[in-house]
C-alpha positions in Angstrom: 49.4 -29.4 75.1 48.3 -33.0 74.2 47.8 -31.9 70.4 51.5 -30.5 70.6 53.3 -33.2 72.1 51.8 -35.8 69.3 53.1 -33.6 66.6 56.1 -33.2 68.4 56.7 -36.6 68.8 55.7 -37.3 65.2 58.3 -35.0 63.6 60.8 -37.1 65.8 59.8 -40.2 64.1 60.0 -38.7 61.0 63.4 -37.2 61.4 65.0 -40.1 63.2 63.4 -42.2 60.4 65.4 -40.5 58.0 68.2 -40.5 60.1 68.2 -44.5 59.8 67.2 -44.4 56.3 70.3 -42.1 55.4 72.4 -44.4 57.7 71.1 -47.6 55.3 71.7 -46.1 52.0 74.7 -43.9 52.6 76.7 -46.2 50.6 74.7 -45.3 47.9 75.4 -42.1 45.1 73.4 -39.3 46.0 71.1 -40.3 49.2 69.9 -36.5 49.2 69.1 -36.0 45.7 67.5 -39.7 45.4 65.5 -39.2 48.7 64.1 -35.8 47.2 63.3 -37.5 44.0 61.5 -40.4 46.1 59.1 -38.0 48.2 58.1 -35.9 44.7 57.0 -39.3 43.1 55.2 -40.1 46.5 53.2 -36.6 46.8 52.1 -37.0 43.3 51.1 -40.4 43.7 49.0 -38.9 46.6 47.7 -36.2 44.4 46.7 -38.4 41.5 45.3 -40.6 43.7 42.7 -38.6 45.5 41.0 -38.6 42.4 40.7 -41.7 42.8 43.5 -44.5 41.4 40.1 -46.3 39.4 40.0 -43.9 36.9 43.4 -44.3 36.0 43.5 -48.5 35.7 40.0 -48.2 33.8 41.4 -46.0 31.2 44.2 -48.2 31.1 42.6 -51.3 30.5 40.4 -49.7 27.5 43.2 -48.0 26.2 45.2 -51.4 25.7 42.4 -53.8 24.5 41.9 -51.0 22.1 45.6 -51.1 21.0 45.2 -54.5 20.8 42.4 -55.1 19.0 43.1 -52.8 16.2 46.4 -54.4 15.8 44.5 -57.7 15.8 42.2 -56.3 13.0 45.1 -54.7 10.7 47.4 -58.2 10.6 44.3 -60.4 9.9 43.0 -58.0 7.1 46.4 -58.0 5.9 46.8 -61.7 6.3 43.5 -62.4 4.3 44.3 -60.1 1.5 47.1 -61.8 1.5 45.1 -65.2 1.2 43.1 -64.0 -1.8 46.1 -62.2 -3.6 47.7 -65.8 -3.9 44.1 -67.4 -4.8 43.7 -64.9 -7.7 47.1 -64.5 -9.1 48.1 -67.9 -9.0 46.1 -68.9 -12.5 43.4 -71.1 -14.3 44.8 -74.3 -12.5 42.4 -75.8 -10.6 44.1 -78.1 -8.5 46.8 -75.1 -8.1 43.6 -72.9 -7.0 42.5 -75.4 -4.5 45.8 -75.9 -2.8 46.0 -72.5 -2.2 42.3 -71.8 -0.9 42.7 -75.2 1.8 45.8 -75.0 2.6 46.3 -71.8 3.9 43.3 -71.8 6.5 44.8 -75.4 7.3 48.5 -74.2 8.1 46.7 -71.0 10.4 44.9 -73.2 11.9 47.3 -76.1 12.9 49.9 -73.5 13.9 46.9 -71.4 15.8 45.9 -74.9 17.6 49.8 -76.0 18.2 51.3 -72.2 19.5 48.5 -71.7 21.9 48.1 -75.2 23.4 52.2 -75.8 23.7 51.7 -72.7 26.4 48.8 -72.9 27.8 45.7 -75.0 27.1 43.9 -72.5 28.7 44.0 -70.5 25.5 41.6 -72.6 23.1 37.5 -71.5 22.8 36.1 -68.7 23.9 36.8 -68.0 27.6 33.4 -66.4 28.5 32.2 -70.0 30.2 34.9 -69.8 32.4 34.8 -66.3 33.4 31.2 -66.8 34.7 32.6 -69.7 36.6 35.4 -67.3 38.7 32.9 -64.6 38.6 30.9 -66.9 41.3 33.8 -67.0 43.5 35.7 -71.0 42.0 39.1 -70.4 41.7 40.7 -71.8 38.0 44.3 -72.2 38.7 46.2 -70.3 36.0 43.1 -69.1 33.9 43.9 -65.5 34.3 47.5 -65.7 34.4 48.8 -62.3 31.9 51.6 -65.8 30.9 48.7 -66.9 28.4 48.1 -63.3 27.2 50.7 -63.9 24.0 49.1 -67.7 23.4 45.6 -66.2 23.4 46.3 -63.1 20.8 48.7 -64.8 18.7 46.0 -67.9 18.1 43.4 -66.2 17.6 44.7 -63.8 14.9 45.5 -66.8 13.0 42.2 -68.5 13.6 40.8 -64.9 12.2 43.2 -65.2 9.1 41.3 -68.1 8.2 38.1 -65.7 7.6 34.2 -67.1 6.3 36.3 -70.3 5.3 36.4 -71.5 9.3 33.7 -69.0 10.2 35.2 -68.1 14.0 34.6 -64.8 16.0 37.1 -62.8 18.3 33.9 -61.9 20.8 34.4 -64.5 23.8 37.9 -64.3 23.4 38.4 -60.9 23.5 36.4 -61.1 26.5 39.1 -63.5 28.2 42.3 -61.3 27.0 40.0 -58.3 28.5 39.9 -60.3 31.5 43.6 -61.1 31.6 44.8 -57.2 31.6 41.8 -56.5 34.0 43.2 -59.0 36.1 47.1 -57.9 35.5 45.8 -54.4 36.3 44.3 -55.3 39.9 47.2 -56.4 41.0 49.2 -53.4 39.9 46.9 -51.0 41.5 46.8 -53.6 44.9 50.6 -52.9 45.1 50.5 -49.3 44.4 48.0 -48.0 46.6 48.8 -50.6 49.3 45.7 -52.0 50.0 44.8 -54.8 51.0 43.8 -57.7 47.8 40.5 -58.7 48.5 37.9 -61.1 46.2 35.6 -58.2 45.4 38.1 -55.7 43.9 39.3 -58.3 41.9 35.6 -59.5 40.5 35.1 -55.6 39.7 38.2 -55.2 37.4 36.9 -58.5 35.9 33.1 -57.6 35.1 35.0 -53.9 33.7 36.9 -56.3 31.3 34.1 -58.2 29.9 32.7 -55.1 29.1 36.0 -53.4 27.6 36.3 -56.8 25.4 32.7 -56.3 23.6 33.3 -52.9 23.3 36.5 -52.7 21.6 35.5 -55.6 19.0 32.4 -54.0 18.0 33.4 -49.9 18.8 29.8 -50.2 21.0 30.0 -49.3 24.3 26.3 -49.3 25.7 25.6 -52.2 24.4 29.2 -54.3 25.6 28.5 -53.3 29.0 24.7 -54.7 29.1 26.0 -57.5 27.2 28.9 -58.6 29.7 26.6 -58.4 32.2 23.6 -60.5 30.6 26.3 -63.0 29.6 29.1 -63.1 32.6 26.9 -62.2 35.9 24.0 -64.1 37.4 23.7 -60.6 39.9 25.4 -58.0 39.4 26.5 -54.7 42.1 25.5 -51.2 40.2 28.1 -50.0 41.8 29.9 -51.7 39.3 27.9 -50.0 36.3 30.1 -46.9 36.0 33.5 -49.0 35.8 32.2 -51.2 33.5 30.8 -47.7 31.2 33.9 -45.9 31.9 36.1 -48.6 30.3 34.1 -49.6 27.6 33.8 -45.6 26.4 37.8 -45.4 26.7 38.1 -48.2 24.8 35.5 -48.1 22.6 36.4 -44.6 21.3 40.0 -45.5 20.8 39.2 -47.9 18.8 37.4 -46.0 16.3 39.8 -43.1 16.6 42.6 -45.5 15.3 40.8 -46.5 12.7 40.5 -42.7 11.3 44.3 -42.0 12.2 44.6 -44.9 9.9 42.5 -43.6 7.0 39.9 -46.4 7.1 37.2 -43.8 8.0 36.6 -40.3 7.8 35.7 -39.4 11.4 34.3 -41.7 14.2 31.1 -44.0 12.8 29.0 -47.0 12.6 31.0 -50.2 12.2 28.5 -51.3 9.9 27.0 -48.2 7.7 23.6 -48.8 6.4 20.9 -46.6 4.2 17.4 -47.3 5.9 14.8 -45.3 5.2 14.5 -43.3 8.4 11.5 -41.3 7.3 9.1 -44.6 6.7 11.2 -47.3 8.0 7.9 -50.1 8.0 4.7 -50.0 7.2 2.4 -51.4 10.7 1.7 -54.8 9.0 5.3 -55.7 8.6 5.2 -56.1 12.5 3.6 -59.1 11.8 6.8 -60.5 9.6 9.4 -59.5 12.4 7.5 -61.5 14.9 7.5 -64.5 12.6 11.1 -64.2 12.1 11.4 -64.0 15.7 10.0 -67.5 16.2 12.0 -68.7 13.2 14.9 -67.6 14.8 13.5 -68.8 18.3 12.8 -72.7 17.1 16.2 -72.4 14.7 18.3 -71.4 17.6 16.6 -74.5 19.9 18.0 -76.8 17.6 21.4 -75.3 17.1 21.9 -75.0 21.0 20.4 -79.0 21.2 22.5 -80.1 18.1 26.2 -78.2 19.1 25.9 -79.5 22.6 25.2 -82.9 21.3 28.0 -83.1 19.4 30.3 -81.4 21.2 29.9 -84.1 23.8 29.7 -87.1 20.9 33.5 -85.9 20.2 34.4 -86.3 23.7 33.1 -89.4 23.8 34.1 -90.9 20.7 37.2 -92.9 21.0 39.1 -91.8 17.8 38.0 -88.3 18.2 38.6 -88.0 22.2 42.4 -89.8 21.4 42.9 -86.6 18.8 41.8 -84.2 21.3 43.8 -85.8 24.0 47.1 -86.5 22.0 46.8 -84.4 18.4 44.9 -81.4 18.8 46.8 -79.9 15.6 45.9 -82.9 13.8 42.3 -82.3 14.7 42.3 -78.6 13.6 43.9 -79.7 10.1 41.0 -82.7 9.7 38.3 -79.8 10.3 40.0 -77.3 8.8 40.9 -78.8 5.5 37.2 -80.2 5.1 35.5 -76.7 6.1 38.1 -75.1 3.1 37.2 -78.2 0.5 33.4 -77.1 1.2 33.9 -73.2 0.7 36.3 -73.6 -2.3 34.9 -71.5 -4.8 34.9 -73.0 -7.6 32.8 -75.9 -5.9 29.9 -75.5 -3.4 31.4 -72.4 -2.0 30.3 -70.2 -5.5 26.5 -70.9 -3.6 27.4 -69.7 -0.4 29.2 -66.4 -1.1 32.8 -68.1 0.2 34.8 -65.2 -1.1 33.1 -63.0 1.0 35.2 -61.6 4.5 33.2 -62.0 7.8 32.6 -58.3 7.7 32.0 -57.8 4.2 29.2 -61.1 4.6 27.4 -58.9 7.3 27.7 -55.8 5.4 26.2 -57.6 2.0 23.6 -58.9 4.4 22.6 -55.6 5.4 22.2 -53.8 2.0 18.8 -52.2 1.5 18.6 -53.2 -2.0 15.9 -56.0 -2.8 18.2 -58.4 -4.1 15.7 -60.2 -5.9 14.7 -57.4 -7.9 18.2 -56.6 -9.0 18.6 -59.8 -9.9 16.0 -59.9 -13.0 18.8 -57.8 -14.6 19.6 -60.0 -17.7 23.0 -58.6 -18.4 24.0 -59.5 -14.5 27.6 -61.8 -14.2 29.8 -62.4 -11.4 33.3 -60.6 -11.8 36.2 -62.3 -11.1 36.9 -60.2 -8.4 34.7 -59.0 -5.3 32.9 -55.9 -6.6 33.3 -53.6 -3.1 30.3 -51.6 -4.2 28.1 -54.5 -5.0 28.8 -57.0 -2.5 24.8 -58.8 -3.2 26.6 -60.3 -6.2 28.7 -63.2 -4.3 24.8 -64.2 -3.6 23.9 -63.8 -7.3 23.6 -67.4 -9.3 21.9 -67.5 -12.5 20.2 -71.2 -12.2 19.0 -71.4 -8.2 18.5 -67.3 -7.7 19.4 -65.6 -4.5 16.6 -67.7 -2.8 18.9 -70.8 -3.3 22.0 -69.7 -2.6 20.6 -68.1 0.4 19.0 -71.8 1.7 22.4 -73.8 0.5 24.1 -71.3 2.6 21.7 -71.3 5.9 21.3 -75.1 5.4 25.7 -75.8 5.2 26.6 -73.3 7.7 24.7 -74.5 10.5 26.4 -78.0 10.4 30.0 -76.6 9.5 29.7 -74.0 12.9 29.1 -76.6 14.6 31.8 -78.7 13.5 34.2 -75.9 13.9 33.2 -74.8 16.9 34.9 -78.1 18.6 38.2 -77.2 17.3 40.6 -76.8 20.1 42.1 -73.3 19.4 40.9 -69.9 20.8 37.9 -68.9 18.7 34.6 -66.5 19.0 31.2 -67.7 18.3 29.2 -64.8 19.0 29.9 -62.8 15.3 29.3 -66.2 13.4 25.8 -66.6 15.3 25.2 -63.3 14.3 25.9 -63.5 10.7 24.0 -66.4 10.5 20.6 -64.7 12.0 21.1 -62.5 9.4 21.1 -64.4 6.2 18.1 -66.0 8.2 16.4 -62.5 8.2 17.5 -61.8 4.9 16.2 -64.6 3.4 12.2 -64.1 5.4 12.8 -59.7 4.1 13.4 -61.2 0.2 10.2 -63.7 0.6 8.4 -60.9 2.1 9.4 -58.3 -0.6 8.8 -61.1 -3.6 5.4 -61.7 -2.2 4.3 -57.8 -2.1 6.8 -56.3 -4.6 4.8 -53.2 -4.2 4.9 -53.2 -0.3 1.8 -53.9 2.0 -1.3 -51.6 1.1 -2.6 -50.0 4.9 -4.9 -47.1 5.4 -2.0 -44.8 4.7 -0.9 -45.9 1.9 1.9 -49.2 1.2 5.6 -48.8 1.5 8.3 -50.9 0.1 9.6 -53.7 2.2 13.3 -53.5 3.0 15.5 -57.3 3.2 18.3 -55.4 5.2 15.9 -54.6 8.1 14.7 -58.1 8.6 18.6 -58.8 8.1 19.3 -56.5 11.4 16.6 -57.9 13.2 17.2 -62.1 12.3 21.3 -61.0 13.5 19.5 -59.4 16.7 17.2 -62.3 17.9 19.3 -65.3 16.4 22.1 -64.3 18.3 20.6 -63.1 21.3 18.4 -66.7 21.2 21.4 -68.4 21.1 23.6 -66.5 23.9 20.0 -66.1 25.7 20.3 -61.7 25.9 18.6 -58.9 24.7 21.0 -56.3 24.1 21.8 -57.9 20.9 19.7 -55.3 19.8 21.1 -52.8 21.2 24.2 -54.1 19.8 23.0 -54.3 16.2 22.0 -50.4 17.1 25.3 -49.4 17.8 26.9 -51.4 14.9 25.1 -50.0 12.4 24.5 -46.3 13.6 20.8 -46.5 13.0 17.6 -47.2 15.2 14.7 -47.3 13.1 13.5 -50.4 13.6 13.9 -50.6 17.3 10.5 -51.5 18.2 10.0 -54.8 15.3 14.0 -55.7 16.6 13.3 -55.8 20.0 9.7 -57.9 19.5 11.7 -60.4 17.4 14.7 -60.4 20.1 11.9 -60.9 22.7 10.2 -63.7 20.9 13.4 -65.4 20.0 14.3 -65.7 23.4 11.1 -66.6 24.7 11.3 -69.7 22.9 14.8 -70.5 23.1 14.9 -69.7 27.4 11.8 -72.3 27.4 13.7 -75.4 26.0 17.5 -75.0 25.5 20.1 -73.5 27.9 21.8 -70.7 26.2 25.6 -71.4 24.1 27.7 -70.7 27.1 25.7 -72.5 29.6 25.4 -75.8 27.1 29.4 -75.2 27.1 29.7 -75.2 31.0 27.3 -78.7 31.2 29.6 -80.3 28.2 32.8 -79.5 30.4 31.0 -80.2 33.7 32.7 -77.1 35.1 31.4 -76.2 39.1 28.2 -73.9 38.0 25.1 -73.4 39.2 22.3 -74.5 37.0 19.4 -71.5 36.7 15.9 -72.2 38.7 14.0 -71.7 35.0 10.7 -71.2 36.4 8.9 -71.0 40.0 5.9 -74.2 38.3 9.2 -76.7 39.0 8.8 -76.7 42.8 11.8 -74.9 44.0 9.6 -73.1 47.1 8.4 -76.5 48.2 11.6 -78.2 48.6 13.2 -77.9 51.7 17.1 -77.7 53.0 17.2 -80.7 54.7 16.0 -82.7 52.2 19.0 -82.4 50.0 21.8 -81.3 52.6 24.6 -83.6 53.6 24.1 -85.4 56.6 27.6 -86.9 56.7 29.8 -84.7 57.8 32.8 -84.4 60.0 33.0 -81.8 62.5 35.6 -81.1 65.4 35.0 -79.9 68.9 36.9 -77.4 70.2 38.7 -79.4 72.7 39.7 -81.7 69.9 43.4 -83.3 70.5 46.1 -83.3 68.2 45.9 -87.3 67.2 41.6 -86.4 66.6 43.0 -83.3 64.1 45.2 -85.9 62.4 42.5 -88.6 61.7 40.3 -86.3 60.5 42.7 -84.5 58.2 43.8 -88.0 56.9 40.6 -89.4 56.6 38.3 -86.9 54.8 39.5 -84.0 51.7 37.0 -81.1 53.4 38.3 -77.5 53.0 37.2 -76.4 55.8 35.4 -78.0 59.2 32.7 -76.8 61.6 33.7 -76.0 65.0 31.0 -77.2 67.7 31.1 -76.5 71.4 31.1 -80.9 72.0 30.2 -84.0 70.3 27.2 -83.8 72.5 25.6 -80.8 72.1 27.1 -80.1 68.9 26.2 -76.3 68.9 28.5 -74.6 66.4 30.9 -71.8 67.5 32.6 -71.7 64.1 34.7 -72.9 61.5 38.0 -73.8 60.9 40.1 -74.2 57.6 41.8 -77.6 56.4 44.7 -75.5 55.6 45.4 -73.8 59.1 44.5 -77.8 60.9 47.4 -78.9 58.4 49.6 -75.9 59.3 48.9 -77.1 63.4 50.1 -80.6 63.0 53.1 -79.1 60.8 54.4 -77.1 63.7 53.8 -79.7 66.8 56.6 -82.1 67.4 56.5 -85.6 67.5 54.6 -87.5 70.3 57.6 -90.0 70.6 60.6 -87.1 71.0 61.2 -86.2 74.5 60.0 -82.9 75.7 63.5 -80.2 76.1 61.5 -78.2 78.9 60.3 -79.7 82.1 56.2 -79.4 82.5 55.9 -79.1 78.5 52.5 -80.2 77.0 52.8 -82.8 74.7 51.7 -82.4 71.5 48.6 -85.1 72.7 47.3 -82.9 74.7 47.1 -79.7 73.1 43.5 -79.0 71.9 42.0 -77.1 68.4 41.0 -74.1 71.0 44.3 -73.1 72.4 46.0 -73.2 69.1 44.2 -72.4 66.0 42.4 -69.8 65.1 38.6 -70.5 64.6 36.4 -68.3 62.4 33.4 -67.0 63.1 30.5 -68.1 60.8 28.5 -65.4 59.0 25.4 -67.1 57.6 24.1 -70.5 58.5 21.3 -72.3 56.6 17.7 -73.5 58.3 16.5 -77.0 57.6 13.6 -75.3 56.2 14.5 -72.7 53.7 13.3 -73.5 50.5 16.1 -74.6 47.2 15.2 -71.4 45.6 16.3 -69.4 49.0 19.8 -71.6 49.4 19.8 -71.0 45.5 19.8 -67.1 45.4 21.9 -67.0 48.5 24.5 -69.2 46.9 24.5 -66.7 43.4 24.2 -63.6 45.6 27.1 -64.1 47.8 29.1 -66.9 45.8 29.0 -69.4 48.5 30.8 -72.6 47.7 29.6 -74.0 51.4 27.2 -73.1 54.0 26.5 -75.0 57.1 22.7 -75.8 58.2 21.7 -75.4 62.0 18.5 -76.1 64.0 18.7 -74.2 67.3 22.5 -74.2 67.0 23.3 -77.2 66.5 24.9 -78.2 63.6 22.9 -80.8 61.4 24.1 -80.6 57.7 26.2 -79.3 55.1 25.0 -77.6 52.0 27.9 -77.2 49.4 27.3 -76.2 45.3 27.3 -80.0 44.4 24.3 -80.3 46.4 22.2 -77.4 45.4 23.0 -78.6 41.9 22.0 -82.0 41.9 18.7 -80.8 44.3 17.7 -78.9 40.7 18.9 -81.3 38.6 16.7 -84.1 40.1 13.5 -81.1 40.4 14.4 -80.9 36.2 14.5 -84.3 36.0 12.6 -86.2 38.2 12.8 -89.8 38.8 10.1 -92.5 38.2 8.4 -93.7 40.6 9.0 -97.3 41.9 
């Protein structure tokens, strides 16, 4: 009878619902036919939905970074073709020819710097700094706002129209456009299913668009999901893993299948096709060779990291440079732009560093099997006055300094000019530049190793030939991954080139690289986060430092406001007014000081907005004035979840703070409240353990 009376009485709700609903839109055409239309759209919502609404906004977000990054790639290859048309057809004048190779990377990038800064400024660098900032719980104001989605694309394809001439990537912004949809997306699904918008939904849309953003630059999902993690996560929930694989597949193979429905491909490959040998890839002793080019890589990268963040902080502190940032960004691009151009000009230095080359086409040359210097001995060889397609290792051909030369000229120039470009103030990636550059490195270690044993190295079963475009792969793999401190760079150098080889000699140079680089350099992104002193926490590099010995309450914050719960309205007021605190520890009296909870500034702010003034009189007789009322009676206090002791070690507060992204945490002994332990202090605790302090 029970059962039958609640369905009863749910059908009258229903209908008399209905009833009121009719009543409110009756004025309206149709209110039966519109009705019926409403509850169809509402039952298949249900019925998608029990799959599971995910699925549906994963797909999404893959599908449109793909869109969007194969649009990306047709304008700027039609932009640079463009670029090179004028360069070629515009005659034997020499100041004619220079014009048009400087000032067209000049006028990209001034207009790149200008668009994307008049909307947001936001939009200039890479983004992936700042995503691993809000991915430990600090709120950027504005950072993921889908407003700076147009700034983003729109500057970066002209900072990728510039091509080798500015020598800029798409990777870490990609990333941040990835993370704009994701972002876009989560609240779309929040309104359409109803629920409630919580923190951890949104961080898990946002570690599924790091991913989707590798994977749709590079058509590699595997390796884009392993590499947004390494890079954006200090932990990371495998609950997450299948989002983050989902979207990158999505994306990743929509990517490639636009480029076959646009006849670049046959079918669905390698971004980067190579001819290993796959039968004999290396002979044992070569091993040897890739672990020395791992510690090349590993002591190069150390001084690239050192050098960038050097001067990326010399041209915030310079005065003329800071006053360009500050006032003339465009101005800026055009200085750096126009000397970059002047140094890549062809018919000047650039003829030793293969400036006619594309970004992808430099990689692609890189990774050719051919021994270059053999080819080379060719006395008939001359450089057309075109790029040859099918033989790419000329633009790396010079008569008088041989490919060893141009190979050095090109190493030595481009590790000052990244550098110098990698301060311009308009969105740019410096992941694929890193990556071409590991490769020349390797390439130029495979052509001393294949000049020094032109007839391979002799072993027990026999000698094989050594291959330059392996030691290529793996210099691309460890340089790269030294310098963004991960190791699925390999895997990514697997994926990109459709071949695996030489995993085992990648990987041991990957591993070495980043041996050495871990030991004495933070990695790109983190040098990036100290430059712009953004709210992270530093890493705990090793256990020798003393982290376990240090103790909370040597580094907490002793002086600290609390309120008691009986606290009157004029105590809320002065401590409101007096300190900036976000939020305030609730204790039982200034006595005992035993905490009970916490309360926010903002709901102490929203009290003493809703209590009337002490002076007015009170309308009703017996009123309490607003003296008297206490924190208790009227705000809501929150319970605390996790309190500190005085002595848990740094590295304890320090994986607590990562794990749960804690900006504060109170410290207790035996209840009572005794310190405060926010991120500022849990930095400077492992700065000082870093860096300690002479002795007196």
């Amino acid at each position: 009878m029970d059962a039958e009376g609640q369905q009863k009485r749910k059908d009258g709700r229903e209908e008399e619902e209905e009833r009121i609903l009719m009543l409110e839109q009756s004025w309206k055409p149709w209110p039966k036919t519109r009705r019926k239309i409403r509850g169809c759209l509402e039952f298949v919502k249900r019925q998608l939905f029990r799959v599971g609404d995910d699925w549906y906004f994963l797909f999404a977000l893959g599908v449109i970074m793909a869109l969007v990054s194969f649009a990306m790639d047709f304008t700027v290859s039609r932009m640079a073709n463009a670029h090179m048309w004028l360069y070629q057809e515009i005659g034997d004048y020499p100041v004619l020819k220079y014009l048009s190779w400087t000032m067209y990377p000049v006028a990209l990038s001034a207009f790149s710097t200008g668009f994307a800064q008049s909307i947001t400024p936001h939009s200039a660098g890479s983004g992936i700094p700042e995503l691993k900032i809000i991915l430990t719980g600090v709120i950027l104001e504005e950072y993921l706002a889908i407003e700076n989605f147009s700034a983003k694309v729109v500057g970066l394809t002209c900072t990728l129209a510039c091509g080798s001439t500015i020598f800029l990537g798409k990777v870490g912004p990609f990333v941040h456009l990835s993370s704009m949809i994701a972002a876009y997306l989560g609240k779309i699904r929040t309104s359409v299913s109803g629920e409630y918008e919580n923190k951890s939904k949104q961080n898990e849309m946002l570690v599924a668009g790091a991913a989707v953003g590798v994977a749709t630059v590079f058509g590699a999902p595997i390796s884009g999901v392993l590499f947004s993690i390494e890079v954006v996560s200090s932990h990371f929930a495998v609950r997450d893993y299948w989002r983050g694989f989902f979207s990158a597949t999505c994306g990743a193979f929509m990517f490639r299948l636009l480029a076959v429905f646009n006849s670049e491909q046959e079918t669905i490959m390698a971004l980067f096709k190579t001819s290993f040998k796959i039968d004999f890839p290396f002979d044992l002793p070569e091993t040897f060779f890739f672990m020395f080019l791992g510690a090349v890589c590993g002591v190069v990268s150390c001084a690239y990291l050192f050098c960038q963040r050097w001067f990326l902080g010399y041209v915030r502190r310079n005065c003329f440079t800071a006053k360009l940032l500050a006032e003339e960004k465009p101005l800026y691009s055009v200085l750096v732009a126009l000397l970059l151009s002047s140094i890549t000009f062809p018919s000047g230095l650039g003829q030793f560093m293969a400036s006619r080359l594309s970004m992808k086409e430099l990689l692609t040359s890189l990774l050719d099997n051919h021994t270059w210097s053999a080819l080379s001995q060719n006395a008939s060889l001359a450089r057309p006055l075109q790029v040859d397609t099918h033989n790419l290792w000329l633009e790396w051909w010079d008569p008088n300094i041989t490919i060893f030369g141009t190979l050095t000229i090109f190493l030595f120039m481009k590790f000052w000019m990244l550098i110098l470009a990698t301060t311009m103030p308009m969105p740019a990636g410096y992941f694929m530049p890193v990556f071409v550059y590991g490769a020349a490195l390797g390439r130029l270690v495979g052509e001393t190793a294949a000049f020094l044993f032109p007839q391979g190295i002799s072993s027990e079963g026999g000698s094989s030939l050594i291959t330059p475009g392996s030691y290529a792969l793996a210099g691309a793999a460890a340089f790269s991954g030294s310098v963004t401190h991960t190791l699925s760079t390999a895997l990514l150098a697997f994926e990109m080139t459709g071949q695996i080889a030489h995993i085992l000699p990648v990987i041991l140079a990957v591993l070495i690289a980043n041996a050495i680089a871990q030991k004495f350099q933070p990695s790109f992104y983190d040098g990036t986060i100290i430059v712009k002193k953004l709210p992270y926490l530093p890493r705990i590099r090793s256990r020798h430092i003393g982290s376990y010995k240090v103790t909370t309450e040597e580094f907490m914050n002793t002086k600290f406001v609390y309120l008691p719960r009986d606290a009157t309205f004029q105590e809320i007021l002065s401590t409101v007014t007096s300190t900036d605190d976000s939020e305030y520890p609730v204790v039982d009296n200034a006595e005992t000081a035993m905490l009970l909870g916490m309360i926010q500034r903002s709901e102490l702010i929203k009290f003493l907005q809703t209590q009337d003034d002490a002076s007015l009189p009170h309308k009703a007789q017996g009123e309490e004035p607003p003296s008297a009322q206490t924190l208790e009676g009227s705000c809501a206090i929150s319970p605390v979840t996790l309190q500190l002791s005085p002595w848990m070690s740094l590295h304890q507060v320090h994986n607590l703070f990562e794990l749960l992204n804690l900006q504060r945490a109170f410290v207790t002994q035996l209840g009572k409240v005794v310190g405060v332990v926010s991120r500022n202090e849990v930095r400077k605790a492992i700065e000082d353990l870093a860096n300690p302090k002479a002795a007196k």
